[in-house]
Z-matrix of the N, CA and C atoms (Angstrom, degrees):
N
C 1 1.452
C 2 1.524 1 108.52
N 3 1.593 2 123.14 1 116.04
C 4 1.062 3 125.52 2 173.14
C 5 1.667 4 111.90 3 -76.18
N 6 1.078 5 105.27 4 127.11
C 7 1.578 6 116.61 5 -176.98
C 8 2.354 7 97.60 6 -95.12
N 9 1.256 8 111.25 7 121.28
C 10 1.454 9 117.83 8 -178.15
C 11 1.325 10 109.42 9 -101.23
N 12 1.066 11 108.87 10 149.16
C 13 1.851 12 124.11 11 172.77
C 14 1.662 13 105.34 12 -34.41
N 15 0.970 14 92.08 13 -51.14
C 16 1.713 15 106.56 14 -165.47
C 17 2.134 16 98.11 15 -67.93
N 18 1.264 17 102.41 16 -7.49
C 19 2.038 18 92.86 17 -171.39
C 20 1.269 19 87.30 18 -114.08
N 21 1.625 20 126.51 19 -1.88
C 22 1.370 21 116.68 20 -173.20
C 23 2.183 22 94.61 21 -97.76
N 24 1.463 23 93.80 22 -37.60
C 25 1.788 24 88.06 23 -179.00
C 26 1.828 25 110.93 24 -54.93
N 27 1.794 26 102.53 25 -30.05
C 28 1.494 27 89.08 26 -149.79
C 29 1.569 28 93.27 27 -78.47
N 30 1.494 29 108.71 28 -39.87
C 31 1.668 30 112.83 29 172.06
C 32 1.356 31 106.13 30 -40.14
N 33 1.265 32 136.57 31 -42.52
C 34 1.159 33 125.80 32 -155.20
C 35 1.634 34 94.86 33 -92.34
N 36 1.245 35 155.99 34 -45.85
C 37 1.351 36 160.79 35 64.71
C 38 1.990 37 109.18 36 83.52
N 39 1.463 38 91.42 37 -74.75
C 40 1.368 39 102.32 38 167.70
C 41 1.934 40 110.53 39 -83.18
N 42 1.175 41 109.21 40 -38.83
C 43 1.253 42 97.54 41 -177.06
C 44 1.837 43 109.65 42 -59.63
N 45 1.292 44 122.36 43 -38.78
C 46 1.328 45 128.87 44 161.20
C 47 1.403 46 111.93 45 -40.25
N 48 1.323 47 131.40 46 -63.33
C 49 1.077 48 146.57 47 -170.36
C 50 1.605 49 113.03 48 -40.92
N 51 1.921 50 104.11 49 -48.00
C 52 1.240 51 138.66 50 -164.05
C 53 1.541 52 104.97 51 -76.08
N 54 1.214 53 110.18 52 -14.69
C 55 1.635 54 127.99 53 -171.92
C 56 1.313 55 96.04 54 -97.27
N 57 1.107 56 135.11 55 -50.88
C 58 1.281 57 127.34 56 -167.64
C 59 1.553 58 112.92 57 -97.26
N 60 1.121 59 93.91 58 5.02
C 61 2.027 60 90.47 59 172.70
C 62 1.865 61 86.16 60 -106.81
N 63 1.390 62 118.68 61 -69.37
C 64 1.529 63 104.63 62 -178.38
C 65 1.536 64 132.52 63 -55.76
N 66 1.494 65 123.07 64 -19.75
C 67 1.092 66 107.68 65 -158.90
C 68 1.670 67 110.91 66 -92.30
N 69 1.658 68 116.49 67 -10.28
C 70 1.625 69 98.55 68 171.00
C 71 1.148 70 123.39 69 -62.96
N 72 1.524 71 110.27 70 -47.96
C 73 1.629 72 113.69 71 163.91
C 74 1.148 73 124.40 72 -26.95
N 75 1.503 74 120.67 73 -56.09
C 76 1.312 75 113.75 74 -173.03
C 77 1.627 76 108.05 75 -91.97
N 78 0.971 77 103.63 76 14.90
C 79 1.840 78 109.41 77 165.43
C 80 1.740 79 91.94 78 -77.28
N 81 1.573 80 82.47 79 -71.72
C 82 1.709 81 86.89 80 -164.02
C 83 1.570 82 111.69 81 -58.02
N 84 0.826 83 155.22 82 4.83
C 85 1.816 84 163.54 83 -131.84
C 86 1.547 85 87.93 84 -145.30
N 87 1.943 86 122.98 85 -20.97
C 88 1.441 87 115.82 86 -179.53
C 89 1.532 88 118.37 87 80.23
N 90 1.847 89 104.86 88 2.96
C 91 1.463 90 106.12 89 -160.05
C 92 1.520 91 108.83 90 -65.61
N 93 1.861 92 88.21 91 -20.58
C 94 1.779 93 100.50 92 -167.33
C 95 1.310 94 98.68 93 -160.90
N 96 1.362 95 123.67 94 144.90
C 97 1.050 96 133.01 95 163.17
C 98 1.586 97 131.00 96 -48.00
N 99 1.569 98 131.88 97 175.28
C 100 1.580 99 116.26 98 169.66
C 101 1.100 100 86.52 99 -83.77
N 102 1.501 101 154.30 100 -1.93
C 103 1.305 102 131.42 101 -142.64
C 104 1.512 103 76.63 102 -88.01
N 105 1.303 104 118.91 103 -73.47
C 106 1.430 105 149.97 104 -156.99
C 107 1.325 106 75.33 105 -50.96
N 108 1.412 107 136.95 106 -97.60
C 109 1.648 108 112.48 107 -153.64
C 110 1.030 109 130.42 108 -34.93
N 111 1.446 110 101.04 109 -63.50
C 112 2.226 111 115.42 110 159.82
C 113 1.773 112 95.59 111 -8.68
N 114 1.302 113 88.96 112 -64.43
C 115 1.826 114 88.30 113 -146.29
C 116 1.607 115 107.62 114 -81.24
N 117 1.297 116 129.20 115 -12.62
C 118 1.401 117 144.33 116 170.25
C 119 1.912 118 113.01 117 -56.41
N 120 1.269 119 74.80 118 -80.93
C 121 2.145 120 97.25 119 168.88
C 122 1.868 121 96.60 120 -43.10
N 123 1.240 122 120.35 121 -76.60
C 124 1.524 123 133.66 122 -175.96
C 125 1.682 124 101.59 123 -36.78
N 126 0.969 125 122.24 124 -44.86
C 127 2.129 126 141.49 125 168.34
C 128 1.814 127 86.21 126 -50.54
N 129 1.128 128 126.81 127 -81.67
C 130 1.419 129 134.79 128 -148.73
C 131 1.534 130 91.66 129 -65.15
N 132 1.582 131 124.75 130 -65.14
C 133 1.524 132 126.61 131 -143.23
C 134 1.589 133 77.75 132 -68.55
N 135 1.314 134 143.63 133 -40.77
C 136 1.629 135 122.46 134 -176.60
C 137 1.243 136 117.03 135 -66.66
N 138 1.459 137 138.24 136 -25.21
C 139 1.024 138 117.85 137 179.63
C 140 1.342 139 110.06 138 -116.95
N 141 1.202 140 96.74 139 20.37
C 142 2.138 141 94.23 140 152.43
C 143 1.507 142 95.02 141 -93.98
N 144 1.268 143 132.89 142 -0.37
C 145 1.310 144 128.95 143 -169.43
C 146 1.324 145 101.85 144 -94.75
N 147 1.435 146 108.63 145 -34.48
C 148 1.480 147 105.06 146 -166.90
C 149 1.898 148 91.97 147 -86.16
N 150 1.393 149 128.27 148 -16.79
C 151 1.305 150 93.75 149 -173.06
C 152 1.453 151 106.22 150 -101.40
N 153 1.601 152 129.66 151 20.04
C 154 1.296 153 147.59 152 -162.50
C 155 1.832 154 83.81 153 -99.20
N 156 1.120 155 120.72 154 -58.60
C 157 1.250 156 132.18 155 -149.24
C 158 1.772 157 85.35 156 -75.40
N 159 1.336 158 120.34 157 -65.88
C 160 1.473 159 111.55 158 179.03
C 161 1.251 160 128.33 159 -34.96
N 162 1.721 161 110.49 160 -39.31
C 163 1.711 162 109.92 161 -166.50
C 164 1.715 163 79.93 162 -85.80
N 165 1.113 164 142.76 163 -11.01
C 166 1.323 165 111.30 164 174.11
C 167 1.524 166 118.20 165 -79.98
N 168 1.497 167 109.32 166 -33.55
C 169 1.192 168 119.28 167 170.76
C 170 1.311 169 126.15 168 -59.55
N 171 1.268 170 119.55 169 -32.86
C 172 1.531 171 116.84 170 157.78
C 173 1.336 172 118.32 171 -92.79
N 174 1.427 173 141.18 172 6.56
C 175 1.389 174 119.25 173 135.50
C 176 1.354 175 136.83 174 -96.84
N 177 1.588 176 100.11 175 24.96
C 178 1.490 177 107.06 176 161.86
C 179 1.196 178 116.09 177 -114.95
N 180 1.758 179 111.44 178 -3.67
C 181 1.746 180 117.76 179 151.24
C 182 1.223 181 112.50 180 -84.83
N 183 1.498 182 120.48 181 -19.59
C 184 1.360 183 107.98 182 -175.44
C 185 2.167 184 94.42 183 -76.77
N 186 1.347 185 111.88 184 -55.58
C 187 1.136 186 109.15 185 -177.69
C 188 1.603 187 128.21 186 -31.01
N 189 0.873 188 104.33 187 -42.04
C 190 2.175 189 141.24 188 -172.87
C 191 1.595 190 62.54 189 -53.46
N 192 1.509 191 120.60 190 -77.90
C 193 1.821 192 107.37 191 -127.21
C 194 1.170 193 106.65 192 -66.17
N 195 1.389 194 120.45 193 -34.26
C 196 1.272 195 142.56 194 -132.82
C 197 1.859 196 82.87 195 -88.48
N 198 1.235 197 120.44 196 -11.24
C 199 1.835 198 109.47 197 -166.72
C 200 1.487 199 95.78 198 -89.48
């Protein structure tokens, strides 16, 4: 099973999502600090960034060839 850029954004997408509905609770519950969430979510939203920025980067190499 080929796993695509595009199943890695949405995973990453909902897993974001999943951070910000669970993680006040477990602020407030003491499980973890805001620091640790802050900096958890901030981990994910960059590297959905970095693979946002790639699929653009290869369809503006794919575009290039294709002229």
């Amino acid at each position: 099973m080929a796993i695509t850029i595009d199943d890695k954004i949405a995973a990453l997408r909902r897993e974001i999502g999943m951070r910000y509905r669970v993680y006040p609770k477990r602020v407030a519950d003491r499980r973890m600090t805001q620091a640790d969430a802050d900096r958890q979510i901030a981990i994910a939203e960059a590297i959905l960034q970095d693979y946002v920025t790639e699929k653009a980067r290869r369809s503006a190499t794919q575009t290039a060839l294709d002229l």
